[in-house]
C-alpha positions as CSV (number, residue, x, y, z in Angstrom):
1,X,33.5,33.0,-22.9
2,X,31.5,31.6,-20.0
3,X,33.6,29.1,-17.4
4,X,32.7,25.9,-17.5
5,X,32.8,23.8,-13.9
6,X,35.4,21.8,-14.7
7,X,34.4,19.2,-12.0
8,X,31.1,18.8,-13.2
9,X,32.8,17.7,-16.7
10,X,35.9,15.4,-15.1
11,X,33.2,14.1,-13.2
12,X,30.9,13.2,-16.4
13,X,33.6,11.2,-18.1
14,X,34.1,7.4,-17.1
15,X,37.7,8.1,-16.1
16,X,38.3,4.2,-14.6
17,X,36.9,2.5,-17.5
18,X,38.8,4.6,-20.0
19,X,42.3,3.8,-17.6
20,X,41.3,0.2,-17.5
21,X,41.2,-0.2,-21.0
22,X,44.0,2.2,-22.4
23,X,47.3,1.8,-22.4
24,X,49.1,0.1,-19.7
25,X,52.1,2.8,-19.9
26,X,52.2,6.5,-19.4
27,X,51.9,7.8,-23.0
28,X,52.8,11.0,-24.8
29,X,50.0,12.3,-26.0
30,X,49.9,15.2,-28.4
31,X,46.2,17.2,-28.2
32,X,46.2,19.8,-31.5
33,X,43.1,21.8,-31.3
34,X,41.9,24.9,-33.8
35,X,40.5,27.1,-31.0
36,X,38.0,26.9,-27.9
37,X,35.4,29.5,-29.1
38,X,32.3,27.5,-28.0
39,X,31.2,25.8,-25.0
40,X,31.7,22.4,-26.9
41,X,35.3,23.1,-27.9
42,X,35.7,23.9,-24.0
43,X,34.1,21.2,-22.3
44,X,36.0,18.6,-24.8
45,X,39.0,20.2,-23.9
46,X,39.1,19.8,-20.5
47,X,37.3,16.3,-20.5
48,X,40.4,15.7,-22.5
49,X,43.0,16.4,-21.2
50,X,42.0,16.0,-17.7
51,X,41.0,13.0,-17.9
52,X,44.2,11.9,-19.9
53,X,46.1,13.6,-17.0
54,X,44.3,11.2,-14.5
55,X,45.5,8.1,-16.3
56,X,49.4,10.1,-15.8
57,X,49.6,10.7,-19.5
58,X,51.8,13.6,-20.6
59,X,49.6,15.9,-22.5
60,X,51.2,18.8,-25.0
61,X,49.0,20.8,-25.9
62,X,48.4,22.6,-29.3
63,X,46.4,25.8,-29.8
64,X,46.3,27.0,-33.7
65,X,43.7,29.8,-32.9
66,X,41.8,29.2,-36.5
67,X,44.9,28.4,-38.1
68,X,45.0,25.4,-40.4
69,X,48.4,25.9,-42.1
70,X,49.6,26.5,-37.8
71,X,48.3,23.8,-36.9
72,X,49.5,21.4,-39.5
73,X,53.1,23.0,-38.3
74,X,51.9,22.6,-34.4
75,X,51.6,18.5,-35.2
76,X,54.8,18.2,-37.3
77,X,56.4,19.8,-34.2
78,X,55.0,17.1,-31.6
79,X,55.7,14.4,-34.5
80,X,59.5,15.3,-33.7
81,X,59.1,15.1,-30.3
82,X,58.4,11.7,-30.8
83,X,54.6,11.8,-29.2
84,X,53.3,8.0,-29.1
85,X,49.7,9.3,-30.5
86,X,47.7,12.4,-31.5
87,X,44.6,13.7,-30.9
88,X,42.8,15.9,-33.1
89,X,40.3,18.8,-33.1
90,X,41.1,20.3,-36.9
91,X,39.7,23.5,-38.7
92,X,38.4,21.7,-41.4
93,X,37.6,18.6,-43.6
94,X,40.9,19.0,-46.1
95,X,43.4,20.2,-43.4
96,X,42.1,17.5,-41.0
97,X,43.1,14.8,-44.1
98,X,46.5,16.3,-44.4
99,X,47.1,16.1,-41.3
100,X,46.1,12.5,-40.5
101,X,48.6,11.8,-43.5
102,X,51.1,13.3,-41.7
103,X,51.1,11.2,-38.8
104,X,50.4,7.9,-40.4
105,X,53.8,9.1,-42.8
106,X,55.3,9.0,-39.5
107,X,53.6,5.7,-37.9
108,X,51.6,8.3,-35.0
109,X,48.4,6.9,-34.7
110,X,45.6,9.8,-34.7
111,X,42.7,10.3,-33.7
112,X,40.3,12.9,-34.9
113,X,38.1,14.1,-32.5
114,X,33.9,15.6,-34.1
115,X,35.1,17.1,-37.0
116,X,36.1,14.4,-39.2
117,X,38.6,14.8,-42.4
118,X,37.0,14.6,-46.2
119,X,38.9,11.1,-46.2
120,X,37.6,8.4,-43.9
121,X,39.8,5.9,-44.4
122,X,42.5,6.6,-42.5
123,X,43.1,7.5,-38.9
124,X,40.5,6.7,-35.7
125,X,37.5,9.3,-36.6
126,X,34.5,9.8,-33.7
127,X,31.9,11.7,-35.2
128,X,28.6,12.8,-34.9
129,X,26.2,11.7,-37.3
130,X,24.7,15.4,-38.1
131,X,22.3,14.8,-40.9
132,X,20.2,12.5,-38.4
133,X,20.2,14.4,-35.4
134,X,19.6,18.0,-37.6
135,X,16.9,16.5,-39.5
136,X,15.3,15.1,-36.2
137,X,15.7,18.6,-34.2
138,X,13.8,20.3,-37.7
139,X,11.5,17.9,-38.2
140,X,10.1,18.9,-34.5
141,X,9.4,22.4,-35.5
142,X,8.0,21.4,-38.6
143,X,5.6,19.4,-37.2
144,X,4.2,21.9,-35.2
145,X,4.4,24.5,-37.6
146,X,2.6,22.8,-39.7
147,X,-0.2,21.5,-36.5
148,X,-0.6,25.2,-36.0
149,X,-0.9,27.4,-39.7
150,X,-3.8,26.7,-42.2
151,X,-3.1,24.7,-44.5
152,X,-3.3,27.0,-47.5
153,X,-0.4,28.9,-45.9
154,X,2.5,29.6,-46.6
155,X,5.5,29.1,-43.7
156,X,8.9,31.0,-44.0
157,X,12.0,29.1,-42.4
158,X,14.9,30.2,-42.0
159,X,18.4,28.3,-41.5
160,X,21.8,30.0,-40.0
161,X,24.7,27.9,-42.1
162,X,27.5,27.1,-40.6
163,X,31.1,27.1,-42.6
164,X,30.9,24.5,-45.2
165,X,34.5,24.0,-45.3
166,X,33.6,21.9,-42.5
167,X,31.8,18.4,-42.9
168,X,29.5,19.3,-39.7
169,X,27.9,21.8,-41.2
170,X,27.8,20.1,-44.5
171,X,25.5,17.4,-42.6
172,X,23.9,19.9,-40.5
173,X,22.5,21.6,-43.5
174,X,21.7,18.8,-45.5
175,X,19.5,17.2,-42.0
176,X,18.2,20.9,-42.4
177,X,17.0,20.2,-46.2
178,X,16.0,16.3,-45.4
179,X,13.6,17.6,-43.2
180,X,12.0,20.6,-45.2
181,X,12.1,18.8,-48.2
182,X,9.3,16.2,-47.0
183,X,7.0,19.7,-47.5
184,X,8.4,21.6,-50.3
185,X,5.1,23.3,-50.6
186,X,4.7,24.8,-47.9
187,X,7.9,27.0,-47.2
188,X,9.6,29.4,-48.3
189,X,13.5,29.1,-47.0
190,X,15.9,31.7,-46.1
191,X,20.0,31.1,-45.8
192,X,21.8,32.8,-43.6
193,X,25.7,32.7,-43.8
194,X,27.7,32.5,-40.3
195,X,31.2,30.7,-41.5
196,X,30.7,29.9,-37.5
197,X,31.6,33.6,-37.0
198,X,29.1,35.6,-34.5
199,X,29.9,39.0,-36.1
200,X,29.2,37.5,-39.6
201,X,25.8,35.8,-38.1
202,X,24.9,38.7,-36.9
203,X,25.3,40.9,-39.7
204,X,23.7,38.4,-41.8
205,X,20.7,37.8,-39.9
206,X,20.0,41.4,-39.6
207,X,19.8,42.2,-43.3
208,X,17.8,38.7,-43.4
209,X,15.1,39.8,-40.9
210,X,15.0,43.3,-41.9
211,X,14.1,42.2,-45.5
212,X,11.8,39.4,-44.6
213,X,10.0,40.2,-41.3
214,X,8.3,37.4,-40.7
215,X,10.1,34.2,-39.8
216,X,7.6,31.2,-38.4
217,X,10.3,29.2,-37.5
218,X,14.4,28.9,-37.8
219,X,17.3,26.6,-37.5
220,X,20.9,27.4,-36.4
221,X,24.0,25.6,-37.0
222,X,25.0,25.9,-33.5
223,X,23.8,26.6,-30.7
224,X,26.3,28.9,-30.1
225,X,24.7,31.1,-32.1
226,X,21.4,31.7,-29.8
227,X,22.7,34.6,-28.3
228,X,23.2,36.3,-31.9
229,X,19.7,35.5,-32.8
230,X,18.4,36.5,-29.6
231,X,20.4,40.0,-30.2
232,X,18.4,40.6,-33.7
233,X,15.2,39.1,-32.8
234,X,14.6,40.9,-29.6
235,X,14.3,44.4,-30.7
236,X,11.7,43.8,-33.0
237,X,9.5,41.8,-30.6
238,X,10.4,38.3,-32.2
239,X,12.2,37.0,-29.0
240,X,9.5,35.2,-27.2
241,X,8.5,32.5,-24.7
242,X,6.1,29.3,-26.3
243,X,2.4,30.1,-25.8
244,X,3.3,33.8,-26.5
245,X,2.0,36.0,-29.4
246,X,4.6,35.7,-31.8
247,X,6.9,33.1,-30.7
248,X,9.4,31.5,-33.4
249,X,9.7,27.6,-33.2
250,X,13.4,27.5,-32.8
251,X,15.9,24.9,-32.8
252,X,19.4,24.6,-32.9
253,X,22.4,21.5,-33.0
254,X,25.3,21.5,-30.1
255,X,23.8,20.7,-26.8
256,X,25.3,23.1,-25.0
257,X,24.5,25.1,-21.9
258,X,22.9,28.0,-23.2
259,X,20.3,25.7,-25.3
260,X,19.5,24.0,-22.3
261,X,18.5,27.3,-20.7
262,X,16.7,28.5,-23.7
263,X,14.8,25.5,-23.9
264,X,13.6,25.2,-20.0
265,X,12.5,29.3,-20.1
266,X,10.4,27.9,-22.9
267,X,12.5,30.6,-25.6
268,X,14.0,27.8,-27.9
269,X,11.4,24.7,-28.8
270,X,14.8,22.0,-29.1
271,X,18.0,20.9,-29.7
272,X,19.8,18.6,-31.8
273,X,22.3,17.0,-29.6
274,X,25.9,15.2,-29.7
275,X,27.0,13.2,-27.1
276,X,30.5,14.8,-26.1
277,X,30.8,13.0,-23.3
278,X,30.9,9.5,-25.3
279,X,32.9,11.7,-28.7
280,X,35.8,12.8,-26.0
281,X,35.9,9.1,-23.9
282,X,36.1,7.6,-27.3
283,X,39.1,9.6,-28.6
284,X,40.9,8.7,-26.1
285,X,40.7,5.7,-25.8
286,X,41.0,4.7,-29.4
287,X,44.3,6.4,-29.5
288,X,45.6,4.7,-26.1
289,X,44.2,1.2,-27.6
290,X,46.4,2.0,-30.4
291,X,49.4,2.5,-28.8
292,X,49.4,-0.6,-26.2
293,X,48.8,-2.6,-29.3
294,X,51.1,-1.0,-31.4
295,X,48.8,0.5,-34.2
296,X,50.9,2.8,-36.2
297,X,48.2,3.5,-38.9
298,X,44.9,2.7,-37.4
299,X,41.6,3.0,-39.0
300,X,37.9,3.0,-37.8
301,X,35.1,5.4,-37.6
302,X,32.9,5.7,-34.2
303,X,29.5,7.0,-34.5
304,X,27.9,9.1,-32.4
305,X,24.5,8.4,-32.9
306,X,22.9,11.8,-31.1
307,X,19.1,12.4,-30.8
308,X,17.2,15.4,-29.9
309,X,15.8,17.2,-27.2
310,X,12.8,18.7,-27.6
311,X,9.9,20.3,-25.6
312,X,8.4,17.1,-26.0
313,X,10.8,14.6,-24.0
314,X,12.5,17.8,-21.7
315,X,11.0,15.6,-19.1
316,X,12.5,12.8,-19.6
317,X,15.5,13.3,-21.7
318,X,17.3,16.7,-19.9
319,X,20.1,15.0,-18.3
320,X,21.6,13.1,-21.7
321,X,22.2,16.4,-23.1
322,X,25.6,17.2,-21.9
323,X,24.7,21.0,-21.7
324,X,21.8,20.6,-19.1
325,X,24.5,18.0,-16.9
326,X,27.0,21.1,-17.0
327,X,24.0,23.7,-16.2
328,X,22.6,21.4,-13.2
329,X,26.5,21.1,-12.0
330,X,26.1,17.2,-12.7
């Protein structure tokens, strides 16, 4: 796992507004998280809980490595130490529900921080809206896949799927299929199975390629993923810069540092994008809202919108992707 400059992500987060409007009391703040296997997970973390730390909260952390059934356990535990609110980071859509029944059984307000529970309607729920911004990343490469081949041909796409336990990847693949679907003719598409696992990706992706060679463009869950495909693609001469024989229009869905990279060197064509920065600020202070007013059960679901970055609006765009502030030390 890469370190992340922590600075450069205390530094991103609107620390005074979030003090200003959260609660006017230290609070207890119980933070239960699955794991911290990507740089997304990572930079949430510490934007988190440092920025909670700022505003002289108490912060007990919760680490349930993957563990749903832990985790559930972890958040019972800080229920009995009487925490005034949680914050959540769950493994999946049904534990994330059980969970948030949990609390509200106890009159905790939660918060549920990206990946949101199968049931919306209760607990605070920021979320990314991953249909949108996976169909807008795909529909890029589409559209130059398509500006490029003849028209009588054929394309072969291929999309890495994340676990589909979890509601991200549910809307990551059906943005996926929103965008291919619009031409049905002219592609052929190829699933590849990650259950957000590298080793799995990996082994997947190598049978995938080794049975269908030729790949004109493909879509990962995550960008988390991009060293994996690099790993497969770059024996075989399928690793390649834009403008170079034999390039494959890539795009991913994250943000992170490592897509911002691959996009600038010119290897990955774009990036769907959530906005962490605005997911984390707006955990936080949902749950401290909640508290200073005394919300035991409160409900509402905050959108984050996303968009794209692409080859197209690099220029322009670089430095809302939280991944190229973190890369540029911003």
């Amino acid at each position: 796992m890469r370190k992340l400059n922590t600075a450069a992500i205390a530094g991103s987060m609107l620390v005074a507004g979030l003090m200003s409007c959260g609660s006017a009391h230290a609070a207890k703040i119980c933070f239960a998280f699955q794991d911290l296997e990507t740089e997304f997970w990572v930079a949430g973390h510490k934007a988190i809980v440092e920025t909670l730390q700022a505003g002289s909260h108490e912060v007990l952390e919760r680490n349930a490595n993957e563990d749903a059934n832990k985790q559930l356990e972890q958040v019972k535990d800080c229920i009995a130490q009487s925490v005034d609110g949680i914050i959540l980071i769950p493994q999946d859509g049904e534990s994330a529900t059980t969970i948030v029944k949990e609390a509200q059984a106890a009159d905790v307000p939660i918060a549920v921080f990206n990946r949101p529970p199968s049931d919306l309607s209760k607990g605070i729920v920021v979320v990314a809206d991953n249909k949108t911004i996976a169909e807008t990343a795909v529909t890029a490469i589409i559209d130059e896949a398509l500006a490029k081949a003849p028209a009588d041909k054929k394309l072969n796409a291929t999309i890495i799927v994340g676990d589909l336990g979890d509601p991200n990847a549910v809307g990551r693949k059906d943005g996926f299929y929103a965008a291919i679907d619009k031409h049905k003719d002219r592609f052929n598409v190829t699933e590849v199975a990650s259950k957000w696992d590298a080793a799995t990706a990996l082994a997947n992706l190598e049978a995938s390629v080794t049975a269908n060679p030729q790949v004109d463009l493909l879509f990962t869950s995550s960008d988390f993923l991009f060293p994996t495909i690099r790993s497969v693609f770059e024996p075989r001469g399928m690793w390649k810069k834009r403008g170079e024989e034999g390039h494959v229009l890539m795009a991913g869905l994250d943000g992170d540092k490592t897509a911002c990279q691959l996009i600038k060197d010119g290897y990955v064509d774009g990036t769907g994008v959530q906005d962490l920065f605005f997911e984390a600020d707006s955990a936080m202070k949902g749950i401290l809202e909640a508290i200073e007013k005394k919300e035991t059960q409160p409900n509402q679901v905050l959108a984050d919108p996303g968009f794209a970055l692409t080859q197209a609006n690099l220029a322009t765009d670089e430095m809302k992707m939280w991944g190229c502030k973190l890369l540029a030390g911003k």
